[in-house]
N, C-alpha and C positions, 0 to 999 in steps of 0.2 A: 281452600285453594292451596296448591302444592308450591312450596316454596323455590324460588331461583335462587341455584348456585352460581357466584362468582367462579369456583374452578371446580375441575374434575376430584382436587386432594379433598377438597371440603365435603362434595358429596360421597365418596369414599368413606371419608370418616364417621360421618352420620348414618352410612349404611349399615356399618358396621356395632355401633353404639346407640340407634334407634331402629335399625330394621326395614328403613326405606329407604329409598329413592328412586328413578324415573325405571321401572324395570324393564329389564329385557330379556326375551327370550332364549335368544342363546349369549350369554354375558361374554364379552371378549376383553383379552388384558389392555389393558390403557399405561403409556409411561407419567407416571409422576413423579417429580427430580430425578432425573436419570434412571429409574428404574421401572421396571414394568412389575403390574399389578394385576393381581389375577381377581377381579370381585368375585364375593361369595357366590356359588353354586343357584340355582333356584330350584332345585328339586331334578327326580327323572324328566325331561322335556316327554311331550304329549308328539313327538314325531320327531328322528334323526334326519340331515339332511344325510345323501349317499356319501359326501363325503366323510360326515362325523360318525357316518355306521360303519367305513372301510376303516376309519385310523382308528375307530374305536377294536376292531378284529386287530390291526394290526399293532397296536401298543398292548393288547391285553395276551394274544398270542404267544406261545412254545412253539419251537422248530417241533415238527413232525415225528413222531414215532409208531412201533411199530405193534398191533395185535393179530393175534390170529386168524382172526374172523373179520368180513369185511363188514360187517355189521349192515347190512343195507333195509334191512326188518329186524322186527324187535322178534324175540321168541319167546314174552309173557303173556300168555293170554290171560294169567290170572291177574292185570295189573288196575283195573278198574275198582275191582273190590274196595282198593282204599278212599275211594273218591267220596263219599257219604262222610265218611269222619273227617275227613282232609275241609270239608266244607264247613261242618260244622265247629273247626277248631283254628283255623286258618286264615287270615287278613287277606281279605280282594285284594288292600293297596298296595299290595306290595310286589318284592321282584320275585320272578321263579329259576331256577339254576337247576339243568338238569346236563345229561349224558347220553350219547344216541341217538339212534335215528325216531319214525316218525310218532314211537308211542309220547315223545315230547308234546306234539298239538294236540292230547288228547287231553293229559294233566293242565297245559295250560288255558284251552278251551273251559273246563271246568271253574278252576282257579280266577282266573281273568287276570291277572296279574299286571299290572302297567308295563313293565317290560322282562322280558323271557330274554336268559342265556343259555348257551347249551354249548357245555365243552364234549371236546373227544381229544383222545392223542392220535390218531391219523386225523390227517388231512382230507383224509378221502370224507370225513364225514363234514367237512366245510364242503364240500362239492355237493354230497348229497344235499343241504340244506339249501345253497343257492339252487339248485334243480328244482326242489320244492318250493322257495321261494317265488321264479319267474312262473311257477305253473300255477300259484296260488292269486296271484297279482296278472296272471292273462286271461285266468278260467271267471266267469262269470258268475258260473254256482257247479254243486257236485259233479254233476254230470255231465259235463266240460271238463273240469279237472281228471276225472278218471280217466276220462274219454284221449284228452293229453299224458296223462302218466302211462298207459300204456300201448298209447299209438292205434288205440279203436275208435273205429266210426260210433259216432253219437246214437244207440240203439231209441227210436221214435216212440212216444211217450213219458216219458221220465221228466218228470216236471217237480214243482219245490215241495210236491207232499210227496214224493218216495222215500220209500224205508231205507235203511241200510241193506237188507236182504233183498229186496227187489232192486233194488240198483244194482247190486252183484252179480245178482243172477243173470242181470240184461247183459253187462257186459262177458261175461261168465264164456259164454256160446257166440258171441263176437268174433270174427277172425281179426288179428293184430294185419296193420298197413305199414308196409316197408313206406309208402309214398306220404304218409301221414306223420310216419317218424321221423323221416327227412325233414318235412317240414315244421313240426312240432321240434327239432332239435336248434334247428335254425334259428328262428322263433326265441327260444330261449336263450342263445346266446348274443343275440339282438336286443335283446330288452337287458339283460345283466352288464352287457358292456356299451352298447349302444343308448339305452334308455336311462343305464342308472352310472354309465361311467364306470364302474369298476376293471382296476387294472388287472384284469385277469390276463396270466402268459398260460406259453404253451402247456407247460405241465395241470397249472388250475382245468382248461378247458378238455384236456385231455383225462382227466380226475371227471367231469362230468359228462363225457362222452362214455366213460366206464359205467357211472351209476345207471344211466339213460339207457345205455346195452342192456343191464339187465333186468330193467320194467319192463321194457318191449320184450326181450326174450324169454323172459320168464313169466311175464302178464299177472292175472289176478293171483294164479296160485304159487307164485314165488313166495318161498320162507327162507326163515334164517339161513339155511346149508347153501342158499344159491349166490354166485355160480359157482363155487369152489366144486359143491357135491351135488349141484343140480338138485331138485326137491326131494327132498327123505321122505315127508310123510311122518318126519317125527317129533316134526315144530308144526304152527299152527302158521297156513298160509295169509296174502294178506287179506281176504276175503276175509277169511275165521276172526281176526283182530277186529276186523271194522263193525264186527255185527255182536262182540263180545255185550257184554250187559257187566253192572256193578254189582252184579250177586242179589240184586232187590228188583231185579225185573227192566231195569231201567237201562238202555243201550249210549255209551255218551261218546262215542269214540268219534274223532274231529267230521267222520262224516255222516252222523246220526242225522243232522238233520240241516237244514239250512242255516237257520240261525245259528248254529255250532262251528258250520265251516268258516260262514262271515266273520266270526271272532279272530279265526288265524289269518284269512286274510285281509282284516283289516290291521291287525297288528304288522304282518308281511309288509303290508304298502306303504304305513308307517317308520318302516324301519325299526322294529321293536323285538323282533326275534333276531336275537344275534349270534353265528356260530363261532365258538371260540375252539383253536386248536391248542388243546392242554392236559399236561397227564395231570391225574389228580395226586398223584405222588411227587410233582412235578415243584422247581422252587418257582415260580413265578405268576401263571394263569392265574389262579384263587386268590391271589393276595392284592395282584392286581385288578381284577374284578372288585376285591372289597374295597380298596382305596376310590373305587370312581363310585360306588353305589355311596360309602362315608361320604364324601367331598355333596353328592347329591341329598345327603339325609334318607336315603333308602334303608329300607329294611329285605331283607329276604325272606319268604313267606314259605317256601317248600326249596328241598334241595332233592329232587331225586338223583340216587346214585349206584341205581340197579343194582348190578352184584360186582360194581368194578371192586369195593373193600375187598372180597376174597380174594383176588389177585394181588392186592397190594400186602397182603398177610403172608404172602409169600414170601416176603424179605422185610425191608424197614421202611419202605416207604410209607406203609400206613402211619407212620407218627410223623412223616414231615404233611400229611395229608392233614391230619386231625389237626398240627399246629397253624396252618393255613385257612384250616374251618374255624379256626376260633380268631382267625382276625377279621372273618366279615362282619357285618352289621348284622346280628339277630335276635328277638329277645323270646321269651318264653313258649310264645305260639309256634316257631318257627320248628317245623317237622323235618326229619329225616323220609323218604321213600325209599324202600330195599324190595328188589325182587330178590325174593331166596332161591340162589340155584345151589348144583353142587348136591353136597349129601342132603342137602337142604329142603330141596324140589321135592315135588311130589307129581302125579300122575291121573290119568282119566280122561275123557272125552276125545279118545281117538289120535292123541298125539298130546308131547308133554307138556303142563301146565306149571308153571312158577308162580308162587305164591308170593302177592306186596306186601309188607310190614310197614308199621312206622314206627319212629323214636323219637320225642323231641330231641331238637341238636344241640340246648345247652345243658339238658339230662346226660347224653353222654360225653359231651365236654366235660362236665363234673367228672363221671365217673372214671373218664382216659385219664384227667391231672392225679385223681384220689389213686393211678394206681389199678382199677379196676378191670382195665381193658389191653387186656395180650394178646387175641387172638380173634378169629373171625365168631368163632361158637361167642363168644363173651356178646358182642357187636347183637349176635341173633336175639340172644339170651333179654335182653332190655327192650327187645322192637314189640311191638305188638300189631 
């Protein structure tokens, strides 16, 4: 039988120095003699409420900045490749931290991770994600969610055994519904401010009335160039991403199969994927992220971080970068993900392919303190 406290200090103290007392799920501070107490953490919670998921964006956040590209698709198609060793080297329980738009729920689908972060330094890619968000938590299975991502009629047939390639191809020859997009847009900001509360202003909804333009506009075969350069044809559409395989025959991309998609949106409805706006060069995102995962005993399990290092090799940000990676929680397992672009990249199958690496992260922690690491080649030179 669990013993009764006379006060709150007592149980506090025994908390502390035996490791129980009456637990709760989200632990809140209590004052004892004038002061207020923060009891210890209980680990990642198993679901944020909307408020603890907005102030959790809002305390770990960077003001906004600026890249090139609006990033609204990924342009690796070689990124699955790493998924086979990442499994076999890599902790389920733990957290996944990545950068970008959607090849994130493909790693994390894989992984399973208890809870997924995902920075960018535009803002525009918090937009993106809330998009993806209310359409993961409205659509019921694949073929809903496409059918809402790009504003087409649900083509008849497509039930929970279609492939990734026949699912594309149905909607493929779809014609896009201006009266469906309306509605689908609607829809979506009805559930993100109306369902879940979030204080989104003019500029947030105006941020996803942009990404939204260019699903509908661009449809399946929209890639990286759109809409800056409307589609090249020299990145791989998002059709081509969805039906990628991991180089062993096996297709795992978030919409291979049903029980793959359920994994992101059940994490979605949980509140578990959370977009953070942050440069990775940046002082404060990473470091802040590591302080709530420490305070919760988390670990992080994978950090994808595309090929943002190359950029940050351009001047000295990659060392307040690296100094920030070594304040998270990680220990041995805990992998780097790099798409190699640049002189890096390589070529074939009709448009350009980027090749994934990996590193462990406290291998090259060693090797940036010993000294080791100047430069981005150095960075390639350790991934495998």
């Amino acid at each position: 039988m669990r013993p009764r406290y006379r006060s709150l200090a007592a149980c506090l103290a025994l908390t502390v120095a035996a490791g129980y007392c009456a637990p709760a799920r989200s632990p809140t501070p209590v004052r004892v003699q004038n002061r207020v107490v923060q009891p210890p953490a209980t680990g990642i919670p198993s679901r944020l409420s909307d408020t603890e998921f907005w102030t959790l964006i809002d305390d770990v956040s960077e003001p906004g900045g600026y890249f090139r590209s609006d990033n609204i698709l990924s342009n690796e198609a070689g990124f699955q490749t790493v998924i086979p060793e990442l499994l076999r080297t890599t902790r389920r329980d733990a957290v996944y931290l990545g950068v970008g738009p959607e090849q994130n729920f493909t790693y994390i689908a894989a992984l399973e991770p208890r809870m997924a972060i995902i920075f960018d330094i535009r803002r525009g890619n918090l937009h993106m994600h809330l998009l993806y968000k209310a359409l993961f938590e409205l659509s019921a299975d694949r073929a809903e969610f496409v059918s809402r991502l790009f504003s087409k009629p649900r083509p008849r047939g497509l039930d929970s055994t279609v492939t990734a390639d026949s699912l594309f191809n149905a909607f493929w020859y779809t014609a896009s519904d201006s009266a469906l997009y309306r509605r689908n847009l609607a829809a979506v900001k009805a559930h993100l401010v109306g369902q879940h509360g979030f204080p989104l202003g003019l500029d947030d909804l105006a941020g996803i009335d942009y990404v939204y333009d260019a699903f509908y506009y661009g449809g399946p075969s929209i890639d990286y160039s759109y809409p800056r350069n409307q589609n090249s044809g020299r990145y791989p559409n998002y059709a081509d991403l969805m039906v990628q395989n991991d180089g062993r025959g096996v297709q795992r991309s978030f919409l291979a199969t049903e029980a793959v998609f359920r994994r992101i949106k059940d994490l979605e409805t949980r509140n578990l994927i959370i977009p953070v706006v942050g440069d990775f060069g940046g002082p404060t995102a990473i470091r802040a992220v590591g302080d709530y995962l420490r305070e919760r005993n988390a670990t992080v399990g994978a950090i994808y971080v595309s090929n943002v290092e190359q950029y940050l090799f351009q001047g000295d940000a990659w060392r307040r970068y690296y100094e920030s990676v070594a304040t998270l929680p990680t220990d041995s397992t805990t992998m780097f993900i790099r798409s190699v672009g640049g002189a890096f990249g390589g070529g074939g199958g009709g448009f350009i392919r980027l090749p994934s690496v990996l590193s462990p992260v406290q291998e090259l922690l060693a090797a940036y303190r010993a000294g080791r690491i100047g430069s981005y080649y150095d960075v390639i030179q350790i991934s495998r």
